[in-house]
Every structure is written in structure tokens, then in C-alpha cells.
C-alpha positions as CSV (number, residue, x, y, z in Angstrom):
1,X,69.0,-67.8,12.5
2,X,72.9,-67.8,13.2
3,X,75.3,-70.1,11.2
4,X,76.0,-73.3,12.6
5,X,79.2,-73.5,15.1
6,X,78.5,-69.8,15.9
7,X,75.7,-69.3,17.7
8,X,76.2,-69.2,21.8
9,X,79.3,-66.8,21.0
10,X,76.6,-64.4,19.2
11,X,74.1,-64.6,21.6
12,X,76.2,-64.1,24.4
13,X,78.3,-61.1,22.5
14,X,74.9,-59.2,21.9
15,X,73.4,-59.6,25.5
16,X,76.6,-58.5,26.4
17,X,76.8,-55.4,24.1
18,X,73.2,-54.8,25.3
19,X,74.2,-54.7,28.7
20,X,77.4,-51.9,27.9
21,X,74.9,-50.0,25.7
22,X,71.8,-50.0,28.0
23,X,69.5,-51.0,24.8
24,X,66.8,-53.2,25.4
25,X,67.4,-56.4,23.8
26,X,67.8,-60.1,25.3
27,X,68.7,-63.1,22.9
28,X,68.7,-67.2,23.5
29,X,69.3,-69.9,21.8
30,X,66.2,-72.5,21.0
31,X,69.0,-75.6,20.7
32,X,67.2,-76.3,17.2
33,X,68.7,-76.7,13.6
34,X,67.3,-75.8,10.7
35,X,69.1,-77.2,7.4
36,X,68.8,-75.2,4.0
37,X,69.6,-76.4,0.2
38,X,71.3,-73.0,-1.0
39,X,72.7,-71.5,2.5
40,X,73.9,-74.3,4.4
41,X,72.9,-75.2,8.5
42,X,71.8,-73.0,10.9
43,X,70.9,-72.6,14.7
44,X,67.7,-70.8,15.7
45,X,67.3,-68.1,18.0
46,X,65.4,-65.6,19.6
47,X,65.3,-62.1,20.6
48,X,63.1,-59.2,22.9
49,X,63.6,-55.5,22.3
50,X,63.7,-53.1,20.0
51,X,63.2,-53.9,16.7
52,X,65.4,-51.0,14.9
53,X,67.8,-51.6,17.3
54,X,68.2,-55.4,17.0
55,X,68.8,-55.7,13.4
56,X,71.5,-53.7,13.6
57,X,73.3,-55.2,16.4
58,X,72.7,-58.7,14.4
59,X,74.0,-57.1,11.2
60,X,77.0,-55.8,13.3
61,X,77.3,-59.3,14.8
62,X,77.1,-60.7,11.9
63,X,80.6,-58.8,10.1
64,X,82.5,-59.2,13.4
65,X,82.3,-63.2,13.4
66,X,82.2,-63.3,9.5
67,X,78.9,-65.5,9.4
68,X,75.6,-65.7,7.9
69,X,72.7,-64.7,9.2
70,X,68.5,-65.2,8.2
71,X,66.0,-63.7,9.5
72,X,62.7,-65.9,9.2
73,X,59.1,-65.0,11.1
74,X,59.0,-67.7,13.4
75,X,56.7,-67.4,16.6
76,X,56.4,-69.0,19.8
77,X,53.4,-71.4,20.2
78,X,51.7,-69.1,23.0
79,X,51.6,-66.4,20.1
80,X,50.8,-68.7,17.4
81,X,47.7,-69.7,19.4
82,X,47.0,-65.8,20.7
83,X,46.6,-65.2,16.4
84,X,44.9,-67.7,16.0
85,X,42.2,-66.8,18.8
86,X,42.5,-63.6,17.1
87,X,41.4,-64.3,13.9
88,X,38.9,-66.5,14.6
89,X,37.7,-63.8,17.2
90,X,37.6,-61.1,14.0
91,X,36.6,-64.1,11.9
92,X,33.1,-64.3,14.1
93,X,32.5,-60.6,14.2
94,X,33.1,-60.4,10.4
95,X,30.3,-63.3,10.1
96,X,28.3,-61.8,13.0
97,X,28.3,-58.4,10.9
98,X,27.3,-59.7,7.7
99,X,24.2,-61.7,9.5
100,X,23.3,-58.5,11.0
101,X,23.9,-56.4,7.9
102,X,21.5,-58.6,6.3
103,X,18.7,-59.4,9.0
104,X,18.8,-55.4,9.3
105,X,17.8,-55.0,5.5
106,X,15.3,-56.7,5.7
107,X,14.4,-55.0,9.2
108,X,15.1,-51.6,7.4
109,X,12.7,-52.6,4.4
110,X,10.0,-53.2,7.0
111,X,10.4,-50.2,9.0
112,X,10.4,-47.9,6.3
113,X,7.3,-49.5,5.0
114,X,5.9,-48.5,8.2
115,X,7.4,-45.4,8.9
116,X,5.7,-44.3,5.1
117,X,2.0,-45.9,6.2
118,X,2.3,-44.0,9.3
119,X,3.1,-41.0,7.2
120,X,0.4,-41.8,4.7
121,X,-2.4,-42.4,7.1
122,X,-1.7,-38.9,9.4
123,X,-1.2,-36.6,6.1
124,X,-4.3,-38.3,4.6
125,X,-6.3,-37.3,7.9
126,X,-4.9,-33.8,8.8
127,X,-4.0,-32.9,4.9
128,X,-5.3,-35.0,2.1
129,X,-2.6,-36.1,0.6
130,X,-1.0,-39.7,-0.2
131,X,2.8,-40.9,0.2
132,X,3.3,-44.1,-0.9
133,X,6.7,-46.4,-1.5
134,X,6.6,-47.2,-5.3
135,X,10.3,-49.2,-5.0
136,X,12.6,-50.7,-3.2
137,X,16.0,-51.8,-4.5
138,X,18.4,-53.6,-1.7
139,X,21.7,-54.9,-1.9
140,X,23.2,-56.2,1.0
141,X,24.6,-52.8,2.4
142,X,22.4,-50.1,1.1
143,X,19.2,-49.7,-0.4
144,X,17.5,-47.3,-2.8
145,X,13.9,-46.3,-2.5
146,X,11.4,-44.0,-4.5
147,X,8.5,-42.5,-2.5
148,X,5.4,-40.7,-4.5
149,X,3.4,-37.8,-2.4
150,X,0.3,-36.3,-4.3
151,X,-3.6,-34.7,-3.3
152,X,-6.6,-36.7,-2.9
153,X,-8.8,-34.1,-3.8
154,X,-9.2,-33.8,-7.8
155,X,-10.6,-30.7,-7.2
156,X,-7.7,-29.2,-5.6
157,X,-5.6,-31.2,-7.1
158,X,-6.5,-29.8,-10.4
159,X,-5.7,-26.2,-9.3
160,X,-2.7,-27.0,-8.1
161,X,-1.0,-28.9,-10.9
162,X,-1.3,-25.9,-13.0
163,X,1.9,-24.7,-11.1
164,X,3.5,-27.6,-8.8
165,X,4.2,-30.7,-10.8
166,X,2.5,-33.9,-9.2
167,X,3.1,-36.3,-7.8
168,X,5.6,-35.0,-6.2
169,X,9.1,-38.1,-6.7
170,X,11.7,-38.5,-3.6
171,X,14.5,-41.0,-4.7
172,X,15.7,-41.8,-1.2
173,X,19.2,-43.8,-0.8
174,X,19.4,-46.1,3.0
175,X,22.9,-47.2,4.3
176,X,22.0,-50.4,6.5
177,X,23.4,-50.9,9.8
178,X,24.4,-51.9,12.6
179,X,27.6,-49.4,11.8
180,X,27.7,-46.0,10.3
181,X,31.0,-44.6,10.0
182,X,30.6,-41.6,7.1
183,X,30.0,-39.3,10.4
184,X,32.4,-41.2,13.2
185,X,31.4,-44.4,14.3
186,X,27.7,-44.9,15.7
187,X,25.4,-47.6,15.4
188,X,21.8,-47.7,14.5
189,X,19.4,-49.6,12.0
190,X,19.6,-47.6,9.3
191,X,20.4,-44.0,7.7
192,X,18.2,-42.6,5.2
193,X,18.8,-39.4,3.2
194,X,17.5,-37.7,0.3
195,X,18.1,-34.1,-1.8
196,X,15.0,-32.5,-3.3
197,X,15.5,-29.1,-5.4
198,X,13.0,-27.0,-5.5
199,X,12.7,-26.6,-9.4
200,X,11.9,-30.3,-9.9
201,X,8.5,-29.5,-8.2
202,X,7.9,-27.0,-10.5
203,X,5.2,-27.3,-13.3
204,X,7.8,-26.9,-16.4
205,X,5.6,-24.3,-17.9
206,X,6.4,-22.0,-15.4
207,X,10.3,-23.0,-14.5
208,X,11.3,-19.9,-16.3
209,X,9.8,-17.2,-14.6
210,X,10.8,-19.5,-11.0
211,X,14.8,-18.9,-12.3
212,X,14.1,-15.6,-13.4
213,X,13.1,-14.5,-9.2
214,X,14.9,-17.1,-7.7
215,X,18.8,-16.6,-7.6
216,X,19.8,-20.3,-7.0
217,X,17.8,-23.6,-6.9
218,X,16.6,-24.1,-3.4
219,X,18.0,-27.5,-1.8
220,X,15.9,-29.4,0.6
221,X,17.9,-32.4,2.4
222,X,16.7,-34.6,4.7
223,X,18.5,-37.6,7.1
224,X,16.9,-39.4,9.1
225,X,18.3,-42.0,11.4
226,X,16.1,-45.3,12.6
227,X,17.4,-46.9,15.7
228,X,16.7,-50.6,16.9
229,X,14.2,-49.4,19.9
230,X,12.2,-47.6,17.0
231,X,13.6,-44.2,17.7
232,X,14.3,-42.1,14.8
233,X,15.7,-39.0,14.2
234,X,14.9,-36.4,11.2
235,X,17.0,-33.8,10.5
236,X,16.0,-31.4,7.4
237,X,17.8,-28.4,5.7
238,X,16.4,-25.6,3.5
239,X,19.0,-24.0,1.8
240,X,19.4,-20.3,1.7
241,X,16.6,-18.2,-0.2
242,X,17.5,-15.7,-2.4
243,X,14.4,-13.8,-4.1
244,X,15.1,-11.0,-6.3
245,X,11.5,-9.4,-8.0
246,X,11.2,-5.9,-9.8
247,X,10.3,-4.1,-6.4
248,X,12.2,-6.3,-3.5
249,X,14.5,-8.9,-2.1
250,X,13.8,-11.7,0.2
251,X,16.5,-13.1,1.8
252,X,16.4,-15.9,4.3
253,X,19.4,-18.2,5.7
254,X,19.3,-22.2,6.1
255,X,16.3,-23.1,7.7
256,X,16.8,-26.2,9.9
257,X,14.3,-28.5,10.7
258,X,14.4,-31.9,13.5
259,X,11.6,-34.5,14.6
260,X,12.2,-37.2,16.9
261,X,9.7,-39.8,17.8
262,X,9.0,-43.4,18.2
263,X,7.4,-45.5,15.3
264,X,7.1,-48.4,17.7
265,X,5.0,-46.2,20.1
266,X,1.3,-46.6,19.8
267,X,0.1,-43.1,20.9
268,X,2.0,-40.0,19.0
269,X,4.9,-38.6,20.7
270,X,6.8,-36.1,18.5
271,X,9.9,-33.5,19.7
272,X,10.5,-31.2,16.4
273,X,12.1,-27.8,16.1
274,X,13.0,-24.8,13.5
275,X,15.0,-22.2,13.5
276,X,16.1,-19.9,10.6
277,X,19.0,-17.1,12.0
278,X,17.8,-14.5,9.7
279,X,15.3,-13.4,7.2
280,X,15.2,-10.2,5.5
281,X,12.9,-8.3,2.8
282,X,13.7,-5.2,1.5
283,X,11.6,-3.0,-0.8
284,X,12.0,0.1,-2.1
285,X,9.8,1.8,1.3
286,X,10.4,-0.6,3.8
287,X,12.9,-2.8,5.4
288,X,11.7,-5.8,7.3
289,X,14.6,-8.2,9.7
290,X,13.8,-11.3,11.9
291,X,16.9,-12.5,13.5
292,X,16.6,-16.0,14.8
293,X,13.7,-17.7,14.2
294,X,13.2,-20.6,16.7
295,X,10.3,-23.2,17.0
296,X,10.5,-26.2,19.4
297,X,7.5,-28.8,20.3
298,X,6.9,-31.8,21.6
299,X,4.0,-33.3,20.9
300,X,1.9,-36.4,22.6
301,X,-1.4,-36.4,21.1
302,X,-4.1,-35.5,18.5
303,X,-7.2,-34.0,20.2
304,X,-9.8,-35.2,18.0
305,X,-7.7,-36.4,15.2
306,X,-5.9,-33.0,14.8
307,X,-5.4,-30.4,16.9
308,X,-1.7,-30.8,18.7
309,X,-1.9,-31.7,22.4
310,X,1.8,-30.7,24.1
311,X,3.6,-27.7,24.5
312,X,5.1,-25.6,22.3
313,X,7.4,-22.4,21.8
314,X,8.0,-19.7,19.2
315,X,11.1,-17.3,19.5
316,X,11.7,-14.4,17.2
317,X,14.6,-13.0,18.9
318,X,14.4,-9.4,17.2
319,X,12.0,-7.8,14.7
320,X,13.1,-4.6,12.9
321,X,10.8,-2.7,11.0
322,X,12.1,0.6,9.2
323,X,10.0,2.7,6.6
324,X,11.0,5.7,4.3
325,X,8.4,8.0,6.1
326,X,10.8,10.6,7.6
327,X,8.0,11.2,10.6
328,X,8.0,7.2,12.1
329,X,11.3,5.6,13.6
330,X,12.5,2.0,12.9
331,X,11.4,0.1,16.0
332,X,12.7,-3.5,17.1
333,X,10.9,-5.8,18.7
334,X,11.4,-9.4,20.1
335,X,8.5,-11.7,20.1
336,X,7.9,-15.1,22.2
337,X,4.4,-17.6,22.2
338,X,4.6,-20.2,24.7
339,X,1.4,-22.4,24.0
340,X,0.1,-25.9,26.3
341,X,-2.5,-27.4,25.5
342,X,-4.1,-30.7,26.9
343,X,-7.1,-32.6,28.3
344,X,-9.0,-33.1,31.0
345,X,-12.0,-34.9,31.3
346,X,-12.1,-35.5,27.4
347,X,-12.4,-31.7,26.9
348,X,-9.5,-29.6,25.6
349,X,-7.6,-27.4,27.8
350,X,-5.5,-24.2,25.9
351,X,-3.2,-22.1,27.0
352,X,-1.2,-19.5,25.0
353,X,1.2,-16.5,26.4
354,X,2.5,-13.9,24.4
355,X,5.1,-11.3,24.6
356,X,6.3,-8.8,22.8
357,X,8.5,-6.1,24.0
358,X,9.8,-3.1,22.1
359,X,13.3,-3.4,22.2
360,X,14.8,0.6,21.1
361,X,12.4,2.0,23.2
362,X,14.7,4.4,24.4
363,X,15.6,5.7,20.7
364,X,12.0,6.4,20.6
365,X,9.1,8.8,20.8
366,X,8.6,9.0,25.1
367,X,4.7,9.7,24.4
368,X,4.5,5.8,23.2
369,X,2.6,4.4,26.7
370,X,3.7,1.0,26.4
371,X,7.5,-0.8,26.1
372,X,6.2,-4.4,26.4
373,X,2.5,-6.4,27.1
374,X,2.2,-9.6,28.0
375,X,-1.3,-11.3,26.7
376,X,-2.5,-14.8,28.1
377,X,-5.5,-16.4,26.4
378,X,-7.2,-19.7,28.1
379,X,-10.1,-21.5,25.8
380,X,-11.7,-24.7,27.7
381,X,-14.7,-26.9,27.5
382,X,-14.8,-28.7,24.0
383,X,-15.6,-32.0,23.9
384,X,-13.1,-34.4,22.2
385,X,-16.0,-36.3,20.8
386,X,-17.2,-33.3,19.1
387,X,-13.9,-32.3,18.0
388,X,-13.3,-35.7,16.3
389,X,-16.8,-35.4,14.6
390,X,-15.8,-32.0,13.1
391,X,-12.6,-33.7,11.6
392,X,-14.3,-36.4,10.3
393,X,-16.8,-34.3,8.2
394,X,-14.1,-31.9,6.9
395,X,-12.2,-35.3,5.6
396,X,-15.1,-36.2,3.8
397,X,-16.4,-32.6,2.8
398,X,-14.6,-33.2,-0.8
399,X,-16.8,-35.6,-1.8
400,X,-20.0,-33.4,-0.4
401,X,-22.3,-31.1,-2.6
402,X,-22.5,-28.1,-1.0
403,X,-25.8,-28.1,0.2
404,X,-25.1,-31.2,1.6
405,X,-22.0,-29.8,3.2
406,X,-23.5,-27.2,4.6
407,X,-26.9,-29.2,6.5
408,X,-23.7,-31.9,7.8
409,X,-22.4,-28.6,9.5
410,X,-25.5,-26.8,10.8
411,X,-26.3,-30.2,12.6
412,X,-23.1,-30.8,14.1
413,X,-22.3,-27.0,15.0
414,X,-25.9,-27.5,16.4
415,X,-25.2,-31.0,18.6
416,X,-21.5,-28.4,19.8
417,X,-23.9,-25.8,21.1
418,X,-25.6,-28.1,22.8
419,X,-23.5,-29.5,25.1
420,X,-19.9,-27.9,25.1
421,X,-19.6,-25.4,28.2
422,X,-16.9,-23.2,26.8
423,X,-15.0,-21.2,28.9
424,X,-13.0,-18.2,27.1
425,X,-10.0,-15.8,29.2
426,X,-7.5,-13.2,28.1
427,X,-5.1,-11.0,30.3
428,X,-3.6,-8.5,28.8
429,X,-0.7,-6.5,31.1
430,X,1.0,-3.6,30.0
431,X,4.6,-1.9,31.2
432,X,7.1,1.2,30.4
433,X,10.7,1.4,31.2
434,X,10.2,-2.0,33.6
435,X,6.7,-0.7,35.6
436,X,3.1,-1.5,35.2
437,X,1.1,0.9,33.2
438,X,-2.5,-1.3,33.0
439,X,-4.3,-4.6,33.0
440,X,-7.4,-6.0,31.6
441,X,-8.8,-9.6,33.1
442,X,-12.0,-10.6,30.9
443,X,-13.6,-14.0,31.2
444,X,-16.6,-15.3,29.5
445,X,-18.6,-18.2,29.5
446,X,-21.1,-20.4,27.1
447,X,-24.0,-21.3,29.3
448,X,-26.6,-21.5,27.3
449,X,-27.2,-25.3,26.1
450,X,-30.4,-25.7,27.8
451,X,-31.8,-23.2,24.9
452,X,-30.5,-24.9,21.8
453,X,-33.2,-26.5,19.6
454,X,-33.9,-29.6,17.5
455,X,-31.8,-27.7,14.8
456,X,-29.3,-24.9,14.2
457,X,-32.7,-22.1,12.8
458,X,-34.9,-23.3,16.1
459,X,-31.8,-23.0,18.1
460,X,-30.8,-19.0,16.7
461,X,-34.3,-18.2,17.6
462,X,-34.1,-19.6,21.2
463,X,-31.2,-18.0,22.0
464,X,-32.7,-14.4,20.4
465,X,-35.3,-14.8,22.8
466,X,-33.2,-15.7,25.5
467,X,-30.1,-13.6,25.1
468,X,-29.3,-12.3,28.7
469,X,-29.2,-16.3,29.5
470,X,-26.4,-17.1,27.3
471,X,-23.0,-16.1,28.4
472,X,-21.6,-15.0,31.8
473,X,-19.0,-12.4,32.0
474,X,-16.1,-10.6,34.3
475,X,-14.2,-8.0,33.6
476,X,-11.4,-6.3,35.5
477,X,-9.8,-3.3,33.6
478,X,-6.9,-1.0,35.7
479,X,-5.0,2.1,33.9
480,X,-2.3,3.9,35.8
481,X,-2.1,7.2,36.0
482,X,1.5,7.5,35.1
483,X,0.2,6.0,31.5
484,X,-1.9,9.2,30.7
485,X,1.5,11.2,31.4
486,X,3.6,10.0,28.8
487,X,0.3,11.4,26.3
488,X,0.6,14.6,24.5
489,X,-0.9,17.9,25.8
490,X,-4.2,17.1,22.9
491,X,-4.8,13.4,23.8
492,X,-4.6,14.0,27.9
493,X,-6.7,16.7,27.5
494,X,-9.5,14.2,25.8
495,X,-8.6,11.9,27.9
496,X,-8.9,13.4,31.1
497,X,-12.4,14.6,30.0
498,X,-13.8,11.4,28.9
499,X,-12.6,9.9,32.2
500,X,-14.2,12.5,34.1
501,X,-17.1,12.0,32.5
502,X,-17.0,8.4,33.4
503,X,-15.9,8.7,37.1
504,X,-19.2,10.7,37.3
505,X,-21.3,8.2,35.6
506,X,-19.8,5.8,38.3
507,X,-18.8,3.4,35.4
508,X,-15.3,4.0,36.1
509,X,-13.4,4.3,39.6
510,X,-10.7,6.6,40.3
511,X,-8.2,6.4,42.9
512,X,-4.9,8.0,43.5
513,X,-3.1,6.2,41.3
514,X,-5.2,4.5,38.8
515,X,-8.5,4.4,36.8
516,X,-10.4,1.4,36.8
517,X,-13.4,-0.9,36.2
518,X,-14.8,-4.4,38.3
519,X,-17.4,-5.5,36.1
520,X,-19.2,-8.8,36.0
521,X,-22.6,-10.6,34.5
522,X,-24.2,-13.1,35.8
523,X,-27.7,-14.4,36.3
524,X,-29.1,-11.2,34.5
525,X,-27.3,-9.3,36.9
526,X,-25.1,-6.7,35.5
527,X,-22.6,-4.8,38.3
528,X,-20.0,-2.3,37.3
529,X,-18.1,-1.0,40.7
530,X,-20.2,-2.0,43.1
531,X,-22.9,-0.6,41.4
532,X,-25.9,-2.6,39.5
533,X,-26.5,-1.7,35.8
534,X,-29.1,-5.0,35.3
535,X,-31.6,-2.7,34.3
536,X,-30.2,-0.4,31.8
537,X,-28.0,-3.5,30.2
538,X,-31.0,-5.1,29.5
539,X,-32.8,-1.8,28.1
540,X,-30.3,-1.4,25.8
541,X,-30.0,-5.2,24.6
542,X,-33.5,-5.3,24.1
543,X,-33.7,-2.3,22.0
């Protein structure tokens, strides 16, 4: 505000200067007075620009005319209402937040609740043991909970509280949502962590000689975040491992641990991983080295109550093995297992392919007839309803005498054999330096549940009497020649015999480049290459 008397020639000297200067500042005058007690009258203006810039020209104004100046915070209607849609704007997300806050502690409560019967009711089933929520403390953004995990079984139970201290306390602390901001903003229901160390499940008596092995208490963290569609995500960390005993070391690195699923869902659906970058025992012989350890599934069902329907894969991305004996070389490896399993039909359907290849095969021996073998195994035909029957008696088997125990099996073992048709395959390939040195196909299959008896004794008997009737077989078996080459001059001269001997006895065929067999069983029948062995099979199975 400019003294009375003086403001157009101010206004119009700073628009001007403005203009000269090329600064970007406009003033006007608002034709309004404003009358103080201590200061005297004054007119009221305005200005756009810079604000650095415009205080100084008004100070500068402000000597050259020799008048007084105030500066007040005065702001056109159109901004007053702008803050004031502002602030009502943050005054209803404020409220909105705080409604939410508090409708997603209670939501939280609830959810944990279930997330903790869930986890109660499948580790009861698959493990025997109890987790249950003892507490709940909530304030209105975070929580504090303690959850209690022990054995069922007092049996076991009373073995193992000689050395782990049960039940087993986990004090977990739960930031409410809707926001998190401790790791950049993201929304969710809730965050739930909790830091066990290893010591505290430790039966006191025998915390001394755990610190006297173990370098540093062992950390195990877990987070886990629940999201409003009932999404959560676990995250769990094993700190490093440090194992020092008379005769060896055992080393291994933070192992980290995920599981995502649904708690909403009604059926299972689980994705989990693991993976460790390196573990390492040494002892005063040997030296053993896995370098990264990794373990992903993703799970969508319980055959029977417990046996993982999904896929699943195992990575161990080099094994080193190294030994004082001057005469053996260290050898590496790697090491996969890629497993499916599902159902068809209500029977179980398992698949599992192995490989492990020898990765310093060129440091070593060249008489070693193999660099890498690939294995498949297939195993078909059990019935989901016998499956689940077999679970339910090993959750009960606890409270069983053993005798008891033991006629509960022999019938139900008894009722499998009578009605699973069990089909069991493995391929086994072999190569060196990138070609292929053999194969073996092998399949056999369970036929024989028209011979089973009223129970499991009547039933051995049956199938003694009956025992070409049982199983049906096929076997293909090759061997190239190039294999017997990388043998030393001793074992290719016994080998070469044997397989002579064989060629002859028409049990194995040669041809230019390999040895093999075609074998197969089947209604008694008994072929080998063509040729039929029924008769002397069943000689020698009857004898």
C-alpha cells in the first residue's frame, strides 16, 4: 500500500522502469483507501511478477518520492475462493483418510485373523503344528500383534522341547493403510513385519554351545504386504550363516524367501521362491561350493490334502566339489529339476526332468564317458481319493497304538492295490563333449488289481501265485560305440568281452555304431530283439 497523494505517480514510475528494464512486473491501482491509527492513509495496490524483483523496485520507489510504503497479504476474491476450494478439497481427503485409516484397522484385524486360520488349518494338516493370534493391540495407525506356533503331537513335542523352546512367540508390528510411505509411496491394506533371531528359539540350556558354533545370531525377517483384492505379498530374509565347529566351516549368504497368493481365493494358488547366492563348507579333506541356489513355484492345488499340484524349478547354478586325495580332481557341476505335476481324471499326473552337466570337463580325466545326462521320470495312476485317505490316517496316526496303526495301513495299502493302475517311466540320456553316448527308455505298469484279496496277507499270496500277471514292462537300452572309446585299455577289454558274449546270446544287438536292447513284457510274453524269451523268464521266476 502506497501513501496517500502518491500513488498513480508510483505506479506509473514502476511500470515504466519495468518497461526500460525488461523485468516482469505490472502494478495498478485498486482506487481503495485503507486508514491506519499509527501510519496514517494509504492507497491500495497491486502488482504481477517477480517477487525478488518487485520489492526492490518498491523499496527504490519508495526513497525516490520520500513516502511510505506497507506491504499487507491481501488477495483477490478469485484466489481467496481458489484457497478456499483448496482447503476444503485437502480438508475432505484428510477426513476421507482418517475414515479409511480406521475402517482398514479394523479390515486389517480381520484379515490377519484369517490369514493366521488359514495358516493354522494347512500346517495342522500337512505338519502338526498350531499358530494361533494370542493379541491384538490397535491404535488408529498401527497395530501390534503376538502370534504363538507349537506341535500337536506330545510325543514329538516332548523330544523336541529338549532343544527348541516352545511355543515358539512372533511379536509382529502392522502399519495400516491405505498409504505406506517408509519405502516411496504405495498403497495397500496393510504392512506387516516381524524379526525373529534364532537364539530366542533355543532351549536356554543349550544357548551356550549354539554361541559357541554359531558366529552371530541368525536374523529371520519377514514383510508381508495385504492388498484390498486379498493379494498379499511375503517377503522373508535369512541372514548370513556363519558355522565354525572343531573340524569345519559352513558358510552360507542371505537366503531370500517370497510367496504370493490370494486369501480371498477359495482354491490354493501360491507363487514362492528361494534363492541363496552361495553356500560353502569346508573341512579339513574336502571343500564343498553351491553358487546360486534358486527355487521358484507356483502352486494351485493339494492333491489329496498334500502333495503340491503346479510346477516347479530348482537351479544350482554350480557345484564344486574338491578333496585332499591327490589322485581325484575337483569337478563342477550345475544342477536343474524342473517338476509338473497335475490331475486328470482325479488321478495324479508327475513329471520331473533332471540335469546335471559336468561343467570342467575339459580339466578332466578324458576316460570319464559322460559330460552331462538328462533323466525324466513320469509316475501316473493314483487315485485322489486314495491319496486323501492316506493323509487322513497319517493325521490321526499320533493318537493310534501301533498295532492299530499298522492294520489302518495294511487295509488301506490293500483298498490302493486294488484299484490304482500305476504307470511308472524314466529316460535316462547321456552325452560327451555336446554328442549322444546312450539312452535307456523303461516303462512299467501295475496291472494286477484283479488279484488283490479281502486283505493285504490274502492279497501277497495271490500275487505270489500269480506273478507273471502283475506288471507290464518296455525297455529300450542304446550305447554308442564311441562311449566304450573314451574306457581304458582294462575296462574295454572286459567290456568288449562281455558284449560279445551277449551279441551271441542274441540278448544284445550290435550294429555299426551302437549296442543295444528292445525289450518288452506283456501278457507272459517276454521278447528281447525280436527274439522270445517267455519261456526261460518264466523258468527262472519260478525257480
Amino acid at each position: 500500500d502506497l501513501q496517500k497523494g502518491h500513488g498513480k505517480e508510483i505506479v506509473e514510475w514502476l511500470n515504466e522502469q519495468s518497461k526500460t528494464q525488461k523485468t516482469k512486473l505490472e502494478a495498478r491501482l485498486y482506487n481503495y483507501e485503507i486508514s491506519t491509527k499509527n501510519f496514517g492513509d494509504f492507497e491500495m495496490f497491486s502488482w504481477i511478477g517477480d517477487v525478488q524483483n518487485a520489492r526492490k523496485m518498491i523499496i527504490k520507489a519508495s526513497k525516490k518520492f520520500k513516502v511510505r510504503v506497507i506491504e499487507g497479504g491481501y488477495k483477490p476474491k478469485e484466489k481467496l475462493f481458489k484457497m478456499k476450494k483448496l482447503f476444503l478439497l485437502l480438508l475432505t481427503l484428510l477426513t476421507a483418510w482418517a475414515l479409511s485409516t480406521l475402517f482398514i484397522g479394523e479390515k486389517t484385524q480381520s484379515t490377519i485373523n484369517s490369514y493366521i486360520k488359514q495358516a493354522d488349518k494347512q500346517s495342522k494338516e500337512l505338519y502338526d503344528v498350531s499358530i494361533k493370534l494370542i493379541s491384538y493391540d490397535k491404535s488408529f495407525l498401527s497395530a501390534n500383534a503376538e502370534i504363538e506356533i507349537d506341535i500337536i503331537d506330545p510325543t514329538i513335542r516332548k523330544d523336541i522341547v529338549e532343544f527348541i523352546k516352545l511355543p515358539i512367540k512372533s511379536n509382529l508390528t502392522i502399519i495400516h493403510g491405505p498409504l505406506f510411505f517408509n519405502d516411496g509411496l504405495n498403497i495397500g491394506l496393510a504392512k506387516v513385519s516381524d524379526t525373529i533371531p534364532l537364539s530366542d528359539f533355543i532351549a536356554d540350556k543349550h544357548k551356550y554351545e549354539f554361541f559357541k558354533y554359531v558366529n552371530d545370531d541368525i536374523a529371520i525377517t519377514s514383510n508381508t504386504k495385504f492388498e484390498f483384492n486379498g493379494n498379499f505379498h511375503n517377503k522373508g530374509i535369512i541372514n548370513n550363516i556363519r558355522v565354525n565347529g572343531d573340524d569345519l566351516s559352513l558358510k552360507v549368504s542371505p537366503t531370500i524367501m517370497t510367496v504370493n497368493g490370494n486369501l480371498d481365493s477359495k482354491s490354493i494358488n501360491y507363487k514362492s521362491s528361494i534363492s541363496i547366492e552361495d553356500i560353502t563348507l569346508n573341512t579339513p579333506d574336502n571343500y564343498f561350493n553351491i553358487k546360486e541356489i534358486k527355487f521358484n513355484s507356483n502352486i494351485n492345488e493339494l492333491f489329496g490334502g498334500f502333495y503340491p499340484l503346479g510346477d516347479s524349478l530348482l537351479k544350482m547354478q554350480e557345484i564344486t566339489l574338491r578333496t585332499s586325495e591327490t589322485n581325484i580332481p575337483p569337478i563342477s557341476l550345475s544342477v536343474s529339476i524342473d517338476s509338473k505335476a497335475s490331475k486328470e481324471d482325479n488321478k495324479l499326473l508327475d513329471e520331473r526332468k533332471v540335469n546335471i552337466s559336468l561343467i570342467n570337463h575339459k580339466q578332466i580325466d578324458a576316460s570319464i564317458p559322460i559330460d552331462s545326462i538328462n533323466i525324466t521320470q513320469n509316475f501316473s495312476g493314483f487315485l485322489e481319493e486314495d491319496a486323501r485317505s492316506l493323509w487322513n490316517l497319517i493325521s490321526v496316526s499320533s493318537t493310534m497304538k501301533v498295532d492299530t496303526l499298522n492294520s489302518e495301513l495294511s487295509k488301506w495299502f490293500n483298498t490302493f492295490l486294488s484299484r490304482n493302475s500305476l504307470v511308472y517311466g524314466l529316460k535316462v540320456s547321456t552325452d560327451k563333449n555336446n554328442k549322444h553316448t546312450g539312452n535307456m527308455d523303461l516303462m512299467l505298469s501295475y496291472i494286477g488289481q484283479q488279484y488283490t484279496g479281502s486283505d493285504l496277507e490274502q492279497t501277497f499270496l495271490n500275487f505270489k501265485e500269480n506273478r507273471l500277471d502283475l506288471l507290464n514292462a518296455d525297455l529300450q537300452l542304446s550305447v554308442h560305440k564311441d562311449w566304450l572309446n573314451t574306457l581304458d585299455q582294462t575296462s574295454l577289454d572286459v567290456a568288449n568281452s562281455t558284449l560279445s558274449d551277449l551279441v551271441t546270446q542274441k540278448l544284445i544287438k550290435e550294429s555299426p555304431l551302437d549296442y543295444s536292447i528292445n525289450a518288452s513284457y506283456k501278457s507272459r510274453k517276454a521278447v528281447v530283439n525280436d527274439e522270445d524269451f517267455s519261456e526261460d523268464l518264466a523258468n527262472i521266476l519260478n525257480n
